[in-house]
Structure formats: C-alpha cells, structure tokens
N, C-alpha and C positions, 0 to 999 in steps of 0.2 A: 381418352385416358392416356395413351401415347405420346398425344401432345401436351398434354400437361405435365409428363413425363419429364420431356426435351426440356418445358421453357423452366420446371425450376432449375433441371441440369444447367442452361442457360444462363441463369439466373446466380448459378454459384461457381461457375467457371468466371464468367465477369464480374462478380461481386456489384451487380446490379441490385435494387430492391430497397429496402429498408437499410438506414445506415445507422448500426450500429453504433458507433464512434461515442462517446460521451465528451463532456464539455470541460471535464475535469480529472484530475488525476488520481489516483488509493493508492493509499500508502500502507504498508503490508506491516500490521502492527507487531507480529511477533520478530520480525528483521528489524524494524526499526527501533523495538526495544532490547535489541542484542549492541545496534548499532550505538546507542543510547548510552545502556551502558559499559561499554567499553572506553566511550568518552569520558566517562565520569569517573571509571577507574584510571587514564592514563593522567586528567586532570586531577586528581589526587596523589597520582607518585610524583607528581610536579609539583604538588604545592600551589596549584591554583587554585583556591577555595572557592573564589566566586562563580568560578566555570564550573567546578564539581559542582556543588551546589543545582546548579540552572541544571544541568543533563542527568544528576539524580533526582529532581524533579519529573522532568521531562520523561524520563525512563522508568518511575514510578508509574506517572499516568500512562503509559504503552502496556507495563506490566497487568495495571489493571484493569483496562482493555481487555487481555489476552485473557485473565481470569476470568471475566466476563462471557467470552465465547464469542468475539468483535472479532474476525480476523482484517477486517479494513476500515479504515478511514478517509473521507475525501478530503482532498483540499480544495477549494472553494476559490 
C-alpha cells in the first residue's frame, strides 16, 4: 500500500502517466462573446457596417451558446 503510495506521488511530482494535453484549443464562449461584442460596437461608432455586421453575427452565435449553457467551444 505504501508503495503505491510513493509511485502515484511519483507519478505527480514528474507529471509522468497519462497525458493529458489535448489536440486542440476551447475557446471560453461567454469572453468571447463579450470580446465580440465590443468589436461590433466600436465598429459601428466607425461607421464600418460590413465589420459590424460580421461581429454582431458572430457575437450573436457566442450569445446563444452561452444561453444555451455551452461554456466552451473547440477549434478544430
């Protein structure tokens, strides 16, 4: 029992064992639909329609995500 003790302690001092790591990145939908819309508001005191447009899209589908109860997204 002791030794099985030591070797997980082992085991988590050297980060030995099973590698967590994933292959791919989440992206934290309630930040990124803050981040979202902030662009689509500074792009509308500008006067860039086409850029508003594309980040209140974009900040729309984050929104409803988040309504959903999705806190992440991968990217692929």
């Amino acid at each position: 029992m002791l030794s099985l003790i030591y070797y997980i302690i082992d085991l988590m001092i050297n980060l030995k064992g099973r590698n967590w790591e994933v292959g791919h990145e989440l992206l934290d939908c309630a930040m990124e639909y803050k981040k979202l819309y902030s662009l689509y508001l500074d792009a509308d005191f500008e006067d860039r329609l086409s850029d508003a447009l594309f980040y209140k899209s974009k900040a729309e589908h984050f929104k409803s995500l988040v309504d959903k109860g999705i806190e992440f997204e991968p990217l692929f």
